[in-house]
N, C-alpha and C positions, 0 to 999 in steps of 0.2 A: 401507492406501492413503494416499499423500498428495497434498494437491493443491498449485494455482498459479492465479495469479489467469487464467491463458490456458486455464481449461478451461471447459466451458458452465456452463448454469446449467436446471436442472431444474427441469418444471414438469407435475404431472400432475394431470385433474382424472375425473370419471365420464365425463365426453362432452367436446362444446366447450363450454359454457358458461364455465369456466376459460379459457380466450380471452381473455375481457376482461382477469383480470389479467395474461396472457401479451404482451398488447399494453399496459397502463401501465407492466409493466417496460420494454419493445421501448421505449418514450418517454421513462422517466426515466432508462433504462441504455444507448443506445443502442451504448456497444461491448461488451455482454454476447451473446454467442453463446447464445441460447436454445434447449434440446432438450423439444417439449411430448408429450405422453402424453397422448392422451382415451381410456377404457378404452369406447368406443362398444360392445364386445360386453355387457358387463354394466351400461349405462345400463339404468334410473335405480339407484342406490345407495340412495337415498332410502328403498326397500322389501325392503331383506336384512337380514339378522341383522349386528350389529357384529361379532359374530369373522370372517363371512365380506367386510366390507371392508375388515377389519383383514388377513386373510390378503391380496385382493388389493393393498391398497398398498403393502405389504412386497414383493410380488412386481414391481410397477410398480418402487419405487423399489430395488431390487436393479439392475433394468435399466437403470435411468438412473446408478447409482453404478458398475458394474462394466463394463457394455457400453458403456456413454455417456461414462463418465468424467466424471461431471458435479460440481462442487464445492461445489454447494448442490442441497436440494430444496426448491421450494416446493408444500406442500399445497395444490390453489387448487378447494379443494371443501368447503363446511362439514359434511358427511356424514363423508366421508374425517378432517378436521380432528377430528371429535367423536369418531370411533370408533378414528382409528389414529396420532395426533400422539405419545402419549407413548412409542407402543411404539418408534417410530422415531426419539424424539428419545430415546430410552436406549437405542435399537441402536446407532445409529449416536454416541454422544457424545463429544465427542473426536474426533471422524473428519470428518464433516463437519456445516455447520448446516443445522437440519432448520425450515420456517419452514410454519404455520400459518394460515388465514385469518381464524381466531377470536380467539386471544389478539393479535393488533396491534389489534384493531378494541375489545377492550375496554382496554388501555393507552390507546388517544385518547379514551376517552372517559373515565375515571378521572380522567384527566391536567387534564381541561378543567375546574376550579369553577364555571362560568358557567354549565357544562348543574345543572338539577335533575331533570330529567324526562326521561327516555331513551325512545322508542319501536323497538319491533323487528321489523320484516317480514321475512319467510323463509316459505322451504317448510314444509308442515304438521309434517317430520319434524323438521326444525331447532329449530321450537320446542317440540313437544311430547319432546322430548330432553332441554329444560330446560338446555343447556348454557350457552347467553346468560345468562338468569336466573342461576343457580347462583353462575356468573363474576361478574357484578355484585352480586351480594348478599356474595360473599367480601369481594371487594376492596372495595369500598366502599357500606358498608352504608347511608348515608345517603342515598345514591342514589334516587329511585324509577325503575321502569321500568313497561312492558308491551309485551307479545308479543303481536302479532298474523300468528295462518298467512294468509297470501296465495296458496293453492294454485295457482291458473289463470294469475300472472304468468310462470311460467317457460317454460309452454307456449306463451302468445298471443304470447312472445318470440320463442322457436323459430320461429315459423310466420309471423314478422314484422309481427305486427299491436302494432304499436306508434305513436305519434306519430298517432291518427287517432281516429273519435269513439269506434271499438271498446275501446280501451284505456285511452280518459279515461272511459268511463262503467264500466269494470271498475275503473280506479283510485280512480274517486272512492267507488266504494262501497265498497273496503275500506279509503282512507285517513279514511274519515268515520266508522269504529266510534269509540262513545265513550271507548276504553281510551284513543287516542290526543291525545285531549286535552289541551290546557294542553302537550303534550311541548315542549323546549327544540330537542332534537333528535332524528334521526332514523336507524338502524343497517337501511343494506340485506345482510341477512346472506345474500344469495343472489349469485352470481356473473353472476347473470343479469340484476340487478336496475342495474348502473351506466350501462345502455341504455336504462335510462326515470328516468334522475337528474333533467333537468330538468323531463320533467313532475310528479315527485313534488313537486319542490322548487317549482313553479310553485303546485300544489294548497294547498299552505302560505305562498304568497303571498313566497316567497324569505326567510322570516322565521326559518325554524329552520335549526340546521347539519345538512347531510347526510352521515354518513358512508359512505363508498362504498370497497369490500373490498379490490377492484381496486388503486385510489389509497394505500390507509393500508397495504397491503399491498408493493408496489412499494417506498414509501418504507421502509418496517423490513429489507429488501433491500439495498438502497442502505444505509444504515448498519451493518448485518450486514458487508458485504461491506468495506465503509471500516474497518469495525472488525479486520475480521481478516487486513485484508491483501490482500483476494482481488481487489479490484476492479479490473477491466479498463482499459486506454489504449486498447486498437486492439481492433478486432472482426477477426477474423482469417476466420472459417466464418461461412455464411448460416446461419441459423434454419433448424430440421426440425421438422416436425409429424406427429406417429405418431398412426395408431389402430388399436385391436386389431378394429377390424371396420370395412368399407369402404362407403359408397353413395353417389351424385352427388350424393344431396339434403345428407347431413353437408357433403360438399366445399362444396356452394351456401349453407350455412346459415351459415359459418367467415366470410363477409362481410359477416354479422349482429355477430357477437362482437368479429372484428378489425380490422372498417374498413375491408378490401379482402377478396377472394378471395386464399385460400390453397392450397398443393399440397398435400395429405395423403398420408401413406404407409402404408401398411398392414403394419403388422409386430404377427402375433399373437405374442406372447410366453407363450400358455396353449396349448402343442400338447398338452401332458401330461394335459392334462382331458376 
Protein backbone atom coordinates (compact mmCIF):
# COMPACT_ATOMS: atom_id res chain seq x y z
CA UNK A 1 0.00 0.00 0.00
CA UNK A 2 1.13 3.46 -0.29
CA UNK A 3 0.26 6.48 1.23
CA UNK A 4 -0.11 10.67 1.13
CA UNK A 5 -0.06 12.96 3.39
CA UNK A 6 -4.32 13.36 2.52
CA UNK A 7 -5.10 10.06 4.27
CA UNK A 8 -6.31 9.94 8.10
CA UNK A 9 -4.52 9.33 10.76
CA UNK A 10 -5.31 6.20 13.14
CA UNK A 11 -5.81 5.94 16.52
CA UNK A 12 -6.97 3.02 18.55
CA UNK A 13 -7.20 2.35 22.17
CA UNK A 14 -9.25 -0.69 24.59
CA UNK A 15 -12.25 1.80 25.15
CA UNK A 16 -12.24 5.75 25.18
CA UNK A 17 -9.78 6.44 27.41
CA UNK A 18 -7.43 6.92 24.26
CA UNK A 19 -9.63 10.05 23.73
CA UNK A 20 -7.41 12.26 25.37
CA UNK A 21 -4.62 11.59 23.11
CA UNK A 22 -7.17 11.56 20.13
CA UNK A 23 -8.06 15.10 21.10
CA UNK A 24 -3.99 16.52 21.69
CA UNK A 25 -3.49 15.26 18.30
CA UNK A 26 -7.28 17.09 17.05
CA UNK A 27 -5.18 20.30 18.86
CA UNK A 28 -1.70 20.22 17.78
CA UNK A 29 -2.62 18.69 14.21
CA UNK A 30 -5.65 20.38 13.45
CA UNK A 31 -5.67 19.53 9.52
CA UNK A 32 -5.15 15.73 10.41
CA UNK A 33 -8.35 13.80 9.52
CA UNK A 34 -8.54 11.48 12.52
CA UNK A 35 -10.16 7.68 12.33
CA UNK A 36 -10.32 6.52 16.45
CA UNK A 37 -11.12 2.82 17.35
CA UNK A 38 -12.18 2.02 21.09
CA UNK A 39 -12.29 -1.73 21.14
CA UNK A 40 -15.35 -1.03 24.02
CA UNK A 41 -16.34 -4.95 23.40
CA UNK A 42 -13.20 -6.30 24.99
CA UNK A 43 -12.55 -3.38 27.49
CA UNK A 44 -10.54 -3.57 29.96
CA UNK A 45 -7.27 -5.19 28.24
CA UNK A 46 -5.73 -4.54 31.34
CA UNK A 47 -6.91 -8.51 32.40
CA UNK A 48 -6.09 -10.82 29.14
CA UNK A 49 -3.32 -12.61 28.13
CA UNK A 50 -0.72 -10.58 25.71
CA UNK A 51 -1.10 -12.80 22.75
CA UNK A 52 -4.70 -12.23 23.07
CA UNK A 53 -4.19 -8.19 22.80
CA UNK A 54 -1.67 -8.78 20.61
CA UNK A 55 -4.08 -10.76 18.25
CA UNK A 56 -6.79 -8.00 18.81
CA UNK A 57 -4.66 -4.82 17.76
CA UNK A 58 -3.34 -6.59 14.77
CA UNK A 59 -6.87 -7.04 13.98
CA UNK A 60 -7.90 -3.26 14.86
CA UNK A 61 -5.03 -1.95 13.12
CA UNK A 62 -5.56 -4.13 9.81
CA UNK A 63 -8.91 -2.07 9.92
CA UNK A 64 -7.64 1.19 10.14
CA UNK A 65 -4.75 0.45 7.38
CA UNK A 66 -6.92 -1.35 4.82
CA UNK A 67 -10.59 -0.25 5.28
CA UNK A 68 -9.67 3.23 6.65
CA UNK A 69 -6.74 3.83 4.71
CA UNK A 70 -5.23 5.37 7.28
CA UNK A 71 -1.22 6.50 6.97
CA UNK A 72 -0.17 6.13 10.54
CA UNK A 73 -1.37 4.20 13.65
CA UNK A 74 -1.15 5.44 16.88
CA UNK A 75 -1.25 2.88 19.77
CA UNK A 76 -3.00 5.17 22.43
CA UNK A 77 -3.26 2.32 25.16
CA UNK A 78 -0.25 1.31 27.32
CA UNK A 79 -1.63 -2.29 27.62
CA UNK A 80 -1.94 -2.53 23.70
CA UNK A 81 1.61 -0.44 23.46
CA UNK A 82 3.32 -3.25 26.00
CA UNK A 83 1.97 -6.33 24.44
CA UNK A 84 1.57 -5.52 20.60
CA UNK A 85 3.87 -2.31 19.41
CA UNK A 86 6.82 -4.42 18.07
CA UNK A 87 4.67 -7.01 16.22
CA UNK A 88 3.11 -4.00 14.32
CA UNK A 89 6.05 -1.95 14.05
CA UNK A 90 7.75 -5.13 12.10
CA UNK A 91 4.48 -5.95 10.24
CA UNK A 92 3.95 -3.09 9.15
CA UNK A 93 7.73 -1.44 8.43
CA UNK A 94 8.32 0.26 5.63
CA UNK A 95 4.63 0.61 5.02
CA UNK A 96 3.52 2.71 7.43
CA UNK A 97 4.69 4.46 10.95
CA UNK A 98 3.32 2.55 13.69
CA UNK A 99 3.55 5.04 16.89
CA UNK A 100 3.39 3.88 20.72
CA UNK A 101 2.43 5.60 23.90
CA UNK A 102 5.45 4.23 25.94
CA UNK A 103 8.47 4.61 23.94
CA UNK A 104 7.90 8.87 23.36
CA UNK A 105 7.20 9.08 27.04
CA UNK A 106 10.54 7.51 27.84
CA UNK A 107 12.65 9.58 25.08
CA UNK A 108 11.32 12.84 27.07
CA UNK A 109 12.47 11.71 29.74
CA UNK A 110 15.94 10.23 28.91
CA UNK A 111 16.35 13.28 26.93
CA UNK A 112 15.83 15.88 29.98
CA UNK A 113 19.54 15.73 32.56
CA UNK A 114 17.63 17.98 34.96
CA UNK A 115 15.23 14.93 35.88
CA UNK A 116 17.20 12.42 38.41
CA UNK A 117 14.34 10.88 39.97
CA UNK A 118 11.37 9.74 37.67
CA UNK A 119 8.01 8.66 39.35
CA UNK A 120 5.43 6.37 37.48
CA UNK A 121 1.55 6.11 37.95
CA UNK A 122 -0.43 3.77 35.96
CA UNK A 123 -2.67 0.92 36.21
CA UNK A 124 -1.86 -2.06 38.32
CA UNK A 125 -1.12 -4.02 34.88
CA UNK A 126 1.13 -1.32 33.46
CA UNK A 127 3.40 -1.44 36.19
CA UNK A 128 3.61 -4.73 37.42
CA UNK A 129 4.58 -5.60 33.38
CA UNK A 130 7.74 -3.78 34.36
CA UNK A 131 7.72 -2.31 30.83
CA UNK A 132 8.51 1.51 32.21
CA UNK A 133 11.09 0.23 34.62
CA UNK A 134 12.75 -2.19 32.02
CA UNK A 135 12.82 0.94 29.53
CA UNK A 136 14.43 3.12 31.94
CA UNK A 137 17.05 1.11 33.37
CA UNK A 138 18.17 0.14 29.41
CA UNK A 139 18.45 3.45 28.22
CA UNK A 140 19.63 5.26 30.92
CA UNK A 141 20.88 3.43 33.85
CA UNK A 142 21.64 6.35 36.06
CA UNK A 143 18.38 7.10 36.23
CA UNK A 144 16.40 6.43 39.34
CA UNK A 145 12.79 5.84 39.21
CA UNK A 146 9.65 4.24 40.96
CA UNK A 147 6.35 2.79 40.03
CA UNK A 148 3.53 3.24 41.82
CA UNK A 149 0.00 1.23 40.53
CA UNK A 150 -2.86 3.81 41.15
CA UNK A 151 -5.76 1.13 40.45
CA UNK A 152 -9.08 3.34 41.29
CA UNK A 153 -7.81 6.62 39.03
CA UNK A 154 -9.00 5.22 35.94
CA UNK A 155 -12.22 4.29 37.12
CA UNK A 156 -13.20 7.50 39.42
CA UNK A 157 -12.31 9.08 35.82
CA UNK A 158 -14.71 7.07 33.96
CA UNK A 159 -17.50 7.79 36.25
CA UNK A 160 -16.45 11.61 36.55
CA UNK A 161 -15.33 12.09 39.99
CA UNK A 162 -12.78 14.06 39.39
CA UNK A 163 -11.73 17.96 40.37
CA UNK A 164 -13.82 17.39 43.69
CA UNK A 165 -12.93 16.22 47.54
CA UNK A 166 -13.51 12.40 46.14
CA UNK A 167 -10.52 12.41 43.95
CA UNK A 168 -8.07 14.87 46.01
CA UNK A 169 -8.48 12.68 48.88
CA UNK A 170 -7.88 9.30 46.50
CA UNK A 171 -4.98 11.28 44.92
CA UNK A 172 -3.45 12.45 47.77
CA UNK A 173 -3.18 9.04 49.19
CA UNK A 174 -1.56 7.55 46.50
CA UNK A 175 0.64 10.54 45.49
CA UNK A 176 1.99 10.58 49.30
CA UNK A 177 3.53 6.83 49.07
CA UNK A 178 6.94 7.19 50.09
CA UNK A 179 8.48 5.61 46.68
CA UNK A 180 7.60 8.95 45.37
CA UNK A 181 9.69 11.08 47.11
CA UNK A 182 12.44 13.58 46.34
CA UNK A 183 10.93 12.65 42.29
CA UNK A 184 12.15 15.48 39.87
CA UNK A 185 9.29 14.27 37.88
CA UNK A 186 6.32 12.66 37.19
CA UNK A 187 5.19 9.95 34.14
CA UNK A 188 1.19 9.55 33.96
CA UNK A 189 1.55 6.31 32.05
CA UNK A 190 -2.33 5.94 31.92
CA UNK A 191 -4.40 7.53 29.16
CA UNK A 192 -6.78 8.43 31.50
CA UNK A 193 -4.60 10.17 33.70
CA UNK A 194 -3.92 13.82 31.51
CA UNK A 195 -7.65 14.78 33.10
CA UNK A 196 -6.30 15.09 36.65
CA UNK A 197 -2.89 16.67 35.36
CA UNK A 198 -3.45 19.79 37.24
CA UNK A 199 -4.53 18.45 40.41
CA UNK A 200 -1.50 15.91 40.35
CA UNK A 201 0.77 18.74 39.44
CA UNK A 202 -1.07 20.93 42.14
CA UNK A 203 -0.28 18.02 44.88
CA UNK A 204 3.48 18.61 44.12
CA UNK A 205 3.09 22.19 44.70
CA UNK A 206 3.64 22.82 40.41
CA UNK A 207 7.48 22.04 41.37
CA UNK A 208 8.16 18.77 39.32
CA UNK A 209 7.73 18.25 35.55
CA UNK A 210 4.66 16.37 34.51
CA UNK A 211 4.69 14.15 31.83
CA UNK A 212 1.43 13.61 30.16
CA UNK A 213 1.10 10.61 27.33
CA UNK A 214 -1.52 12.42 25.52
CA UNK A 215 0.75 15.66 24.83
CA UNK A 216 4.46 13.92 24.37
CA UNK A 217 2.50 11.64 22.34
CA UNK A 218 0.69 14.08 19.83
CA UNK A 219 4.09 15.81 19.49
CA UNK A 220 6.34 12.46 18.20
CA UNK A 221 3.23 12.61 15.67
CA UNK A 222 3.77 15.88 14.45
CA UNK A 223 7.31 15.23 13.83
CA UNK A 224 6.76 11.58 12.48
CA UNK A 225 4.63 13.05 10.12
CA UNK A 226 6.94 16.33 9.08
CA UNK A 227 9.58 13.65 8.89
CA UNK A 228 8.19 11.69 6.34
CA UNK A 229 6.39 13.74 4.40
CA UNK A 230 2.97 12.95 5.43
CA UNK A 231 1.63 15.93 7.13
CA UNK A 232 -1.48 17.64 6.21
CA UNK A 233 -2.42 21.51 4.86
CA UNK A 234 -6.16 21.09 4.69
CA UNK A 235 -8.25 18.76 6.73
CA UNK A 236 -10.50 17.60 3.85
CA UNK A 237 -13.01 14.73 6.18
CA UNK A 238 -14.55 15.31 9.68
CA UNK A 239 -13.04 12.94 12.44
CA UNK A 240 -15.01 9.26 13.02
CA UNK A 241 -15.18 7.68 16.09
CA UNK A 242 -15.75 3.75 16.10
CA UNK A 243 -16.62 1.29 18.74
CA UNK A 244 -16.85 -2.36 18.38
CA UNK A 245 -19.61 -2.36 20.99
CA UNK A 246 -22.33 0.45 21.62
CA UNK A 247 -24.18 2.14 24.85
CA UNK A 248 -25.32 5.86 25.66
CA UNK A 249 -23.28 5.79 28.72
CA UNK A 250 -19.67 5.23 26.42
CA UNK A 251 -21.40 8.05 24.10
CA UNK A 252 -21.99 10.44 27.51
CA UNK A 253 -18.59 9.54 28.91
CA UNK A 254 -16.52 10.62 25.27
CA UNK A 255 -17.05 14.36 26.90
CA UNK A 256 -14.99 13.23 29.91
CA UNK A 257 -11.97 12.41 27.43
CA UNK A 258 -12.53 14.78 24.53
CA UNK A 259 -13.90 18.01 25.90
CA UNK A 260 -17.13 17.85 24.13
CA UNK A 261 -19.62 15.00 23.26
CA UNK A 262 -18.84 13.03 20.45
CA UNK A 263 -20.94 10.80 17.75
CA UNK A 264 -19.75 7.06 18.06
CA UNK A 265 -20.41 4.55 15.54
CA UNK A 266 -20.62 1.26 16.07
CA UNK A 267 -18.85 -0.87 13.72
CA UNK A 268 -18.07 -4.54 15.16
CA UNK A 269 -15.20 -5.57 13.10
CA UNK A 270 -15.09 -9.23 15.31
CA UNK A 271 -18.32 -10.93 13.56
CA UNK A 272 -15.98 -14.09 12.99
CA UNK A 273 -15.71 -14.72 16.87
Amino acid sequence: MTTNKHQPVGVFDSGIGGLTVANAISKLLPNEQIIYFGDTAHMPYGDKSKELVSSYADKITDFLLKEKNCKTVVIACNTASAAAYELLRDKYKGVVPVINVIDPMIEAIVADDTIKKVGIIATKTTISSGVYQEKFSRRKPSLNFSAVATPLLASMIEEGYYNNDISTAILENYLSDPDLKDIDALVLACTHYPLIKKEISAFFHNKIKIFDSAEVVANKLQWILQKEGLANEQKAHPDTFYVSDFTASFEKTTKIFYGHQIRLELCNIWHGE
